[in-house]
C-alpha positions as CSV (number, residue, x, y, z in Angstrom):
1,X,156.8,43.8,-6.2
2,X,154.7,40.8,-7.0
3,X,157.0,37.2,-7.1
4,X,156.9,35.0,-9.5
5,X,154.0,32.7,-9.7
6,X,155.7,29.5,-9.5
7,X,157.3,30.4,-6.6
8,X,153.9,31.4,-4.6
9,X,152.9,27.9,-6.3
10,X,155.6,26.4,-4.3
11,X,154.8,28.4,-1.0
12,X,150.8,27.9,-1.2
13,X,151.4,24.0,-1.9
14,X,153.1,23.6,1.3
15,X,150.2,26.0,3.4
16,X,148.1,23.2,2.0
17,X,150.3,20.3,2.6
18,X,150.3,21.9,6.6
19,X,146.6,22.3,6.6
20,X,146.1,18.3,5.2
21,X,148.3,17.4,7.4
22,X,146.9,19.3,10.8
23,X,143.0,19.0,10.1
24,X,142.8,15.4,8.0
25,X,142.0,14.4,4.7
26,X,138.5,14.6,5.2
27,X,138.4,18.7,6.5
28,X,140.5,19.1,4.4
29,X,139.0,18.3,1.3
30,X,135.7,19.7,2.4
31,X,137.0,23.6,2.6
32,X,140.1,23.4,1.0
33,X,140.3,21.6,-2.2
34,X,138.6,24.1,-4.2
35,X,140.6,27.4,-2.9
36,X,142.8,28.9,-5.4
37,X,145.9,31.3,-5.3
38,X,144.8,34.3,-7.5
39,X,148.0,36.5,-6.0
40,X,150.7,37.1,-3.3
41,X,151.3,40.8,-3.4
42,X,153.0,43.1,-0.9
43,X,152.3,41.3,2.1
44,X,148.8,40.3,0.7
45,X,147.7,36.5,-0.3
46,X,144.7,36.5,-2.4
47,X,142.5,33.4,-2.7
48,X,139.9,32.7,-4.6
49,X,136.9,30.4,-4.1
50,X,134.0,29.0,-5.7
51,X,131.3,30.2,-3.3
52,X,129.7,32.8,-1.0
53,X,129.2,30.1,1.5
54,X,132.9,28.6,1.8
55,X,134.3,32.3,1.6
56,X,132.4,33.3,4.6
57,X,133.3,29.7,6.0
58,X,136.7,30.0,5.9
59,X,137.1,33.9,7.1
60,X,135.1,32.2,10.1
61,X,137.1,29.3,11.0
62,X,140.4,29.5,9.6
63,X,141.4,32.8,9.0
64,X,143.9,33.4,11.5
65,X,145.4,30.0,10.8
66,X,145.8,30.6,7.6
67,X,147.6,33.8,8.1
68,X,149.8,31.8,10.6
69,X,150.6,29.2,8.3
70,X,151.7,31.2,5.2
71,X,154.1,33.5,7.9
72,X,155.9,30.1,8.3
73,X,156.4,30.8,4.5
74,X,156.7,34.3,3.9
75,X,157.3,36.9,7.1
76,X,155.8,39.8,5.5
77,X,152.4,38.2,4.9
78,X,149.8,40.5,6.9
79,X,146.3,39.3,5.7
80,X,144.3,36.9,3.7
81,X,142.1,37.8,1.1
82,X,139.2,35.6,-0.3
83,X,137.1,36.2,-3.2
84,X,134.4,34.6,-5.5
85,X,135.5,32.7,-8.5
86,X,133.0,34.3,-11.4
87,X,130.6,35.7,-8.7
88,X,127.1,35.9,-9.2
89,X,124.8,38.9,-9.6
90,X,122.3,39.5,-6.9
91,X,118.6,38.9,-8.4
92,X,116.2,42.4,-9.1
93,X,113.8,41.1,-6.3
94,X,112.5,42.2,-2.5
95,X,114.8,39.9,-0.7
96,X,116.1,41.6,2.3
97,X,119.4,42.2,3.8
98,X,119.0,39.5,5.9
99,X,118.2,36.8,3.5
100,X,121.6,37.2,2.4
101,X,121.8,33.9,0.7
102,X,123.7,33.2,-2.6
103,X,121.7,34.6,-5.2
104,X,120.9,32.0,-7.9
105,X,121.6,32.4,-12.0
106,X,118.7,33.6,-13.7
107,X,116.6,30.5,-15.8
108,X,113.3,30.0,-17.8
109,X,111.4,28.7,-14.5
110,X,112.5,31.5,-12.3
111,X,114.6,29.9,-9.9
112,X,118.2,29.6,-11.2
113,X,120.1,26.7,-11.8
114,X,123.1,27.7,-10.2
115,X,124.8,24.9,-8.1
116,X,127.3,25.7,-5.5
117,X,130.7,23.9,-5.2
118,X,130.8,20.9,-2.9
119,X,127.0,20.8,-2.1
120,X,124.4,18.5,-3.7
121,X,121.3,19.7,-5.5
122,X,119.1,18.9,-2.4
123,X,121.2,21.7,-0.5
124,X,121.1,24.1,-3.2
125,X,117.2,23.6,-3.7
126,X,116.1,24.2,-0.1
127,X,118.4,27.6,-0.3
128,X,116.7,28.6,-3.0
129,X,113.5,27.9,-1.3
130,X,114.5,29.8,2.0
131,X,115.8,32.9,-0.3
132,X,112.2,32.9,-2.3
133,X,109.9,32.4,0.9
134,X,111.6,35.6,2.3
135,X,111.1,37.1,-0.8
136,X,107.8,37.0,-1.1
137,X,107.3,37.8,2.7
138,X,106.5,34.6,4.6
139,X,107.5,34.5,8.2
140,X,110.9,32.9,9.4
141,X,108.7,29.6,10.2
142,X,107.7,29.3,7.0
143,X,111.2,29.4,5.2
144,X,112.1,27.0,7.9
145,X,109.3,24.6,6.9
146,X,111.0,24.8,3.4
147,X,114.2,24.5,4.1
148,X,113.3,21.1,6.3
149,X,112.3,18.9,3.4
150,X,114.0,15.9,3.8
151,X,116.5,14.6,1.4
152,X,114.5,12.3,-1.1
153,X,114.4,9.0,-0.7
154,X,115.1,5.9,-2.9
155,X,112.2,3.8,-3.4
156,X,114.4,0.5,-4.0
157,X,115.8,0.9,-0.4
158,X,113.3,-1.2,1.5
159,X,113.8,-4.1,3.9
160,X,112.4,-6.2,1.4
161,X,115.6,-5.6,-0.9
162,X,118.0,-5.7,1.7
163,X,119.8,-8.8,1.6
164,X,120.5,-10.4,5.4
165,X,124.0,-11.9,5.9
166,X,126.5,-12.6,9.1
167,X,128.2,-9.5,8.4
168,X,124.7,-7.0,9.0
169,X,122.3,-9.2,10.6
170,X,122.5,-6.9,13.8
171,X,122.8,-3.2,11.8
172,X,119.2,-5.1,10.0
173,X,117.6,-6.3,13.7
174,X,118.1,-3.4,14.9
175,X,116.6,-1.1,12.2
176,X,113.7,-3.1,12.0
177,X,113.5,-2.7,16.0
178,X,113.5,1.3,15.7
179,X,111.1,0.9,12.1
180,X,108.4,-1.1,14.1
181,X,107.0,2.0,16.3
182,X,107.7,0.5,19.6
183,X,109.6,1.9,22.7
184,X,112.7,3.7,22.0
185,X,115.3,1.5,22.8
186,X,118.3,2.5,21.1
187,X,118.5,5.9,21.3
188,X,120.9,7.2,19.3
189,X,121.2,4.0,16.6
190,X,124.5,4.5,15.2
191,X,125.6,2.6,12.2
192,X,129.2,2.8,10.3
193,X,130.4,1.1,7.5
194,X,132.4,1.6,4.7
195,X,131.5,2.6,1.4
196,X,128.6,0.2,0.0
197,X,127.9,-1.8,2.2
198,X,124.4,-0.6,3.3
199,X,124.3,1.7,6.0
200,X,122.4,3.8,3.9
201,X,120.0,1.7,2.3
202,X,118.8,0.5,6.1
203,X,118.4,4.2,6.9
204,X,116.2,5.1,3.9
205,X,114.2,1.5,4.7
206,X,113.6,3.1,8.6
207,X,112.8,6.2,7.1
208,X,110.0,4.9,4.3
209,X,108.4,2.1,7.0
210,X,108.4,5.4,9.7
211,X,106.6,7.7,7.4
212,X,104.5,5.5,6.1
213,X,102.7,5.1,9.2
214,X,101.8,9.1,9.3
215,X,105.2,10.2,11.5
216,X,107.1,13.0,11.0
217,X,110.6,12.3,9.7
218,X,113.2,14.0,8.6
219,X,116.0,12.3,6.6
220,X,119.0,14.4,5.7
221,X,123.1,14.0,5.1
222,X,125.6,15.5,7.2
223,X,126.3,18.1,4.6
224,X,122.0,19.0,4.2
225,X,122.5,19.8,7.8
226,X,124.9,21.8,8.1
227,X,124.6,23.7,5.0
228,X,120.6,24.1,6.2
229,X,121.7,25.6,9.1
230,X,123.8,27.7,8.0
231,X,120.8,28.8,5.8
232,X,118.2,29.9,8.6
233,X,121.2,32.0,10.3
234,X,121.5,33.9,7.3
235,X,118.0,34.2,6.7
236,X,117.0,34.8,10.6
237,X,115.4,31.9,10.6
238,X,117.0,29.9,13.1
239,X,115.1,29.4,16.0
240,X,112.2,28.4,14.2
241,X,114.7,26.0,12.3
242,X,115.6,24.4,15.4
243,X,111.8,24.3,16.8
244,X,111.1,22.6,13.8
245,X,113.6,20.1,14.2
246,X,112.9,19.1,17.5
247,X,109.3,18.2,16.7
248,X,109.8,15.4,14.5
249,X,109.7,12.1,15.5
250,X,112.5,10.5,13.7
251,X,115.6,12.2,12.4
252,X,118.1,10.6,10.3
253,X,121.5,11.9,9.6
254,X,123.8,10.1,7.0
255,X,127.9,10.7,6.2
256,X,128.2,12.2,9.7
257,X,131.6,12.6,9.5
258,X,131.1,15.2,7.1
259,X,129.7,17.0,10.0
260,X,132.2,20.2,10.3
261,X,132.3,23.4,12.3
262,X,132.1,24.3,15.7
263,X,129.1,26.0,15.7
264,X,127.2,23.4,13.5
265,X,128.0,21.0,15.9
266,X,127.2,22.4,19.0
267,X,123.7,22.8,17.4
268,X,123.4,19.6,16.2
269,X,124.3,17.7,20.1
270,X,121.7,20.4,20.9
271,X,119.2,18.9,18.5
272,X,120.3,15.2,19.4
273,X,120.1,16.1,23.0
274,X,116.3,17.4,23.1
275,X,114.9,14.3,20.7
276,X,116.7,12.1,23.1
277,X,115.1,13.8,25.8
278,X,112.1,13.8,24.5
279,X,112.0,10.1,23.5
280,X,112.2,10.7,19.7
281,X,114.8,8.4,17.7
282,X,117.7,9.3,16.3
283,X,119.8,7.4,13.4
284,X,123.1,8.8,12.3
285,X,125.3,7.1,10.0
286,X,129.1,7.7,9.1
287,X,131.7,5.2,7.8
288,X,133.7,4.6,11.0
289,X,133.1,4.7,14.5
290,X,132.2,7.7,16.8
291,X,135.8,7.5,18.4
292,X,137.2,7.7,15.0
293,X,135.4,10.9,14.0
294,X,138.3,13.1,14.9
295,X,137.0,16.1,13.3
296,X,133.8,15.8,15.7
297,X,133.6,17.8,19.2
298,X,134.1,15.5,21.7
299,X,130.4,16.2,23.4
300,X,129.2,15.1,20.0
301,X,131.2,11.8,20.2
302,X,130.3,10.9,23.7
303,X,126.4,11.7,23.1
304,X,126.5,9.4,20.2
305,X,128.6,6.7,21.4
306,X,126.2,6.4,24.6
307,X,123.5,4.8,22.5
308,X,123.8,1.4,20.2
309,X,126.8,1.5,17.7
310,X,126.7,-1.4,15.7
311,X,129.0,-1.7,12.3
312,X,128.8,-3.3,9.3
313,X,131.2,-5.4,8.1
314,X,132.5,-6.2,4.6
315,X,130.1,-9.3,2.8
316,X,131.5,-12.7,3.0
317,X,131.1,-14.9,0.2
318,X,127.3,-16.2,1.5
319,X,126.2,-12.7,1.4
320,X,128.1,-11.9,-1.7
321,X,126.0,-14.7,-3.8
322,X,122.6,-14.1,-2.2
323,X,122.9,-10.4,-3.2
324,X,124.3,-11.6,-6.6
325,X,121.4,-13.9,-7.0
326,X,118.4,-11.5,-5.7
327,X,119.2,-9.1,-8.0
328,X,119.2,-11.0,-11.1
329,X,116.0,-12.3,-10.1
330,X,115.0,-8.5,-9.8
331,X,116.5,-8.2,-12.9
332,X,114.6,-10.5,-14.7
333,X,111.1,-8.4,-14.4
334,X,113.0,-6.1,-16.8
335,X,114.7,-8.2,-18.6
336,X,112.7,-12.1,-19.0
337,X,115.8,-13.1,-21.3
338,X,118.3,-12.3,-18.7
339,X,120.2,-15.3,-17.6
340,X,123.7,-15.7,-15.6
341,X,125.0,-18.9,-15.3
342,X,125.9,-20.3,-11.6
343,X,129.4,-20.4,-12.3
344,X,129.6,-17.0,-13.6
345,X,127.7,-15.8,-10.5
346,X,130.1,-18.1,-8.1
347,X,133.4,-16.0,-10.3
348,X,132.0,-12.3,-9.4
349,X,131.1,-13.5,-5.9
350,X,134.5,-14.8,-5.1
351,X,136.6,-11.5,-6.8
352,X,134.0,-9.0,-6.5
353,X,134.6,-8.8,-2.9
354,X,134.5,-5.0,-1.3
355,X,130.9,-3.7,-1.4
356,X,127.7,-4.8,-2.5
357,X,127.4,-1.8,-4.8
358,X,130.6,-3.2,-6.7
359,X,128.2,-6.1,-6.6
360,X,125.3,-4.1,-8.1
361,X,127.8,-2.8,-11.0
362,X,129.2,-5.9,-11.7
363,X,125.5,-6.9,-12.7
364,X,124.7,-4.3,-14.8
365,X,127.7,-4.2,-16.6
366,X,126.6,-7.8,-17.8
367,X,123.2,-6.8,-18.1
368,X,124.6,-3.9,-20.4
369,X,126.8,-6.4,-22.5
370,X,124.0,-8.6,-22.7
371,X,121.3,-6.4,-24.1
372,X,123.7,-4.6,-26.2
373,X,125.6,-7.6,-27.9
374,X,123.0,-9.6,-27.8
375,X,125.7,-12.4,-26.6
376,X,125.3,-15.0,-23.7
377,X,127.5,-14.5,-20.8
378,X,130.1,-16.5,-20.0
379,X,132.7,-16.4,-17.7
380,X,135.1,-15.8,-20.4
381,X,132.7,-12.7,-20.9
382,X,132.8,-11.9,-17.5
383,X,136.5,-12.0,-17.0
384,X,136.7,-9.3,-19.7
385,X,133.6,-7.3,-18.7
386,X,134.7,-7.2,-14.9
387,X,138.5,-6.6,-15.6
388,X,138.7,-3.5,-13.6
389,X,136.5,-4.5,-10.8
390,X,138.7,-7.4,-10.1
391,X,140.9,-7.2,-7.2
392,X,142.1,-10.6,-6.2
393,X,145.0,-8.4,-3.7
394,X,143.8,-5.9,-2.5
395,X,145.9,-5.0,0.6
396,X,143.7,-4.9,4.1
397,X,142.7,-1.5,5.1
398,X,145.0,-0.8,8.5
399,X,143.3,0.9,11.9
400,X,144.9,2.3,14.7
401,X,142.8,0.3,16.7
402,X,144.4,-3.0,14.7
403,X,147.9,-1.2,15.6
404,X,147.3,-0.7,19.2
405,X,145.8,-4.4,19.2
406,X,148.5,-6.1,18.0
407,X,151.5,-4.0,19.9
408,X,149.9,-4.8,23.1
409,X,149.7,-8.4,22.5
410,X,153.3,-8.4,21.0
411,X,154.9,-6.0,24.0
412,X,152.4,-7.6,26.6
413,X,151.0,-4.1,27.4
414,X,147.5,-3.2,27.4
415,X,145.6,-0.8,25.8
416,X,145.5,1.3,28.4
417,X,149.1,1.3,29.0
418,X,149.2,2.9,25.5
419,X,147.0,5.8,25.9
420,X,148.4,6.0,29.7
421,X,150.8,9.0,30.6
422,X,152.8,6.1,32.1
423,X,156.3,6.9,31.1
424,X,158.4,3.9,31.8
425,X,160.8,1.7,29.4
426,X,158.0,-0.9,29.1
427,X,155.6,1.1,27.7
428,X,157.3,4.2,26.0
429,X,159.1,2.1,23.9
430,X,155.7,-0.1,22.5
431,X,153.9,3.6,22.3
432,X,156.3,4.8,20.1
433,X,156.5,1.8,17.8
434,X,152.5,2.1,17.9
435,X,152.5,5.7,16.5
436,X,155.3,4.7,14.3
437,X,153.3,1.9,12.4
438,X,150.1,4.3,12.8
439,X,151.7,6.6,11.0
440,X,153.4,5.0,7.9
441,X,150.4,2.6,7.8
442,X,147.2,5.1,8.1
443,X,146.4,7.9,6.4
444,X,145.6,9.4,9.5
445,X,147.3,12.8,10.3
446,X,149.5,13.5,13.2
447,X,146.7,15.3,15.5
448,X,144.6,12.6,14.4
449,X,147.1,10.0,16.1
450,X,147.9,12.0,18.8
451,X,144.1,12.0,19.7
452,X,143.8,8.5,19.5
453,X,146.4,8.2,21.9
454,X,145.1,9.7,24.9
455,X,145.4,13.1,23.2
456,X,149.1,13.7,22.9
457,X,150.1,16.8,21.2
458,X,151.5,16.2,17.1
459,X,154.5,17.0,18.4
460,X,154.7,13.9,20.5
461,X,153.6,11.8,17.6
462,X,156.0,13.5,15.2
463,X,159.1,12.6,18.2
464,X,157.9,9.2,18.6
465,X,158.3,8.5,14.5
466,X,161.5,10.3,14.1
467,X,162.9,8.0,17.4
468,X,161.8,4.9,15.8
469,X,163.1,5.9,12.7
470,X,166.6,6.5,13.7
471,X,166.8,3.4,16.2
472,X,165.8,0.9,13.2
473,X,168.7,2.6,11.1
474,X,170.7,1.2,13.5
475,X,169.3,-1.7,15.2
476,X,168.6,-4.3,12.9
477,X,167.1,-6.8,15.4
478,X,164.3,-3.8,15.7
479,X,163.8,-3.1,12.5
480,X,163.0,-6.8,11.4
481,X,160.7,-6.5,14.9
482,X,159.0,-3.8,13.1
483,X,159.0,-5.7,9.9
484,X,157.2,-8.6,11.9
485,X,154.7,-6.0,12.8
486,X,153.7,-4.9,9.2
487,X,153.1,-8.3,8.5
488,X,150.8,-9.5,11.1
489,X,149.1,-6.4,10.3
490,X,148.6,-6.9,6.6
491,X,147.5,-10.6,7.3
């Protein structure tokens, strides 16, 4: 008898809670967010899914752990069953078996406009153009040839419009280094950043400056990658896929910690591995470090930690006003009227402080206000305009390396000691308060922590929070020492 539906509500949110908190937020969201309960029916869970691709995905990689995790909920669960959300009819054409791609939606142009869940246009385009090269009978190198254009680049990102500051004055040396067509020196470039702050407009401006002089390249996210990939299997394709790859002479990878499953990643050190080899750059992006991609194999980490990692850091105030005042100058072939007053520009440097693409939006918000209202800006203006954007306190994003940095010092330790499997008073005691604060202060997941130190088991990080825990209950002396802690970490 089927239960009630709020109840296998209650039993599928806590699969889910388990599977955030095992794989991270960021695997997490990439197969997970999407899947629906449909039913849980005499020891059958049915779960539904927007696409062919993640279906297949899933069965793949995470079937037997799914059925694992809903047995901690319900004993007599047996299997998993996944199905299509609204799935699509296959098109009337020759496609083969083996081109088993998802068919697109009929349209007036002939080649559907369906788009699949959690992929970008780009992706969904180069399947189409695999499935319709099979179609009409081209060989496997051909669909490959297809399936390799490049993510398209944005004609703004040049060097030219990057604006040079403290904070990416290396990330911008180097990228003209590799751009130039010299010797390749730093082999793989690796570049992470947060969110806006240009990791991606330097890639593009290698990318346009490479190609321009006649060289192959190949610019593409994470997700293009893999999804690519996973293309060529389905359409037998893949050797000449990765042939094809290992030609170029520059390949760029962006949002690398997108990067997911096994297989796509031991293809992918295979790719970086032969460029390398063969004296062709590399340039991956992601917004942290290689040792912080915890969803990457380690191979994968090591390869690209072995050539130049260089981060970019958040814009000081210099920065912040040069970008401010190079775009308004840019803004002004558009717009001749357009003026913002120095101490306007001086308000949204000093409180506009994140990224420079909350920089970028600040602008055209005034630029909106004043073309539509016909009104001068003002600060007064600006204060109301920029309300939202305005985050005076913003609390300081915390790292486990900051954690692990600033017990050591406190607990004269060493890093080391930390990750050791030392188990003495000394150090036991500053290791546990380290995954304590890691994990009330991160979002980082338990295997996550454990991994970052020295790869201990969840289960270890799990002890050492509950320990801490119940010794600050009862110790007061350590939980103001703890206290002490947060602070120096949020300064």
């Amino acid at each position: 008898m089927q239960i009630q539906e709020a109840s296998g509500a209650e039993h599928w949110n806590r699969v889910k809670t388990r599977l955030r908190d095992e794989l991270g937020e960021d695997v997490f969201s990439s197969w997970f967010a999407r899947v629906d309960l449909e039913e849980h029916n005499d020891g059958t869970v049915r779960l539904s899914v927007p696409t062919r691709f993640l279906k297949q995905w899933i069965q793949s990689n995470y079937n037997d752990r799914l059925i694992g995790l809903w047995q901690g909920e319900c004993e007599n669960v047996k299997r998993i069953e996944l199905t299509v959300r609204g799935a699509m009819r296959p098109r009337p054409s020759a496609v083969t078996k083996s081109a088993s791609l998802p068919a697109p939606k009929h349209s007036g142009s002939g080649m559907g406009d369906a788009r699949l869940d959690g992929f970008s246009d780009h992706s969904v385009a180069a399947a189409q153009a695999a499935t319709a090269a099979i179609a009409r009978g081209e060989t496997s190198a051909d669909a490959s040839r297809d399936v390799l254009q490049g993510a398209a680049l944005d004609p703004k990102y040049t060097f030219e419009t990057f604006v040079e500051g403290e904070s990416n004055g290396l990330a911008l040396a180097a990228a003209r280094q590799v751009a130039s067509g010299g010797s390749v020196t730093f082999n793989p470039l690796y570049l992470h950043a947060a969110v806006g702050l240009g990791k991606t407009h330097l890639m593009q401006a290698v990318a346009a400056k490479v190609r321009s002089s006649g060289r192959k390249v190949l610019y593409l996210t994470a997700e293009h990658f893999m999804y690519r990939f996973v293309s060529a299997l389905k359409a037998q394709s893949a050797l000449a896929f990765k042939e094809t790859l290992r030609t170029i002479d520059l390949l760029l990878i962006d949002d690398m910690q997108f990067l997911h499953g096994k297989q796509v990643q031991q293809e992918f050190c295979h790719t970086l591995n032969a460029l390398i080899d063969g004296a062709r750059q590399v340039i991956v992006a992601a917004d942290r470090a290689p040792s912080e991609l915890d969803t990457l194999d380690d191979r994968v980490r090591s390869r690209l930690s072995g050539g130049l990692v260089v981060g970019i850091q958040e814009p000081d105030f210099s920065l912040r006003r040069n970008i401010l005042s190079t775009r308004v100058t840019q803004s002004k072939r558009s717009y001749p009227q357009f003026d913002v007053p120095e101490s306007v520009l001086d308000y949204v440097a000093k409180h506009v402080s994140s990224s420079g693409r909350d920089l970028e939006g600040a602008l055209n918000r005034l630029i909106a206000h004043n073309q539509l209202t016909s009104q001068p800006i003002t600060q007064e203006m600006a204060e109301l305009t920029l309300r939202d954007l305005i985050r005076s306190s913003e609390p300081r994003r915390v790292k486990i390396e900051d954690i692990q940095r600033v017990v050591s010092k406190h607990y004269n330790v060493t890093k080391a000691d930390l990750l050791s499997a030392r188990r003495t008073r000394t150090i036991v005691r500053p290791r546990q308060i380290a995954m304590f604060l890691a994990k009330v202060m991160t979002p980082r997941s338990l295997p996550e922590i454990g991994r970052r130190f020295g790869n201990r088991d969840h289960t270890t990080v799990l002890h050492a929070v509950r320990k801490i825990e119940e010794l600050a209950r009862g110790d007061s002396a350590l939980a103001q020492e703890l206290e002490l802690l947060k602070r120096m970490l949020d300064a």
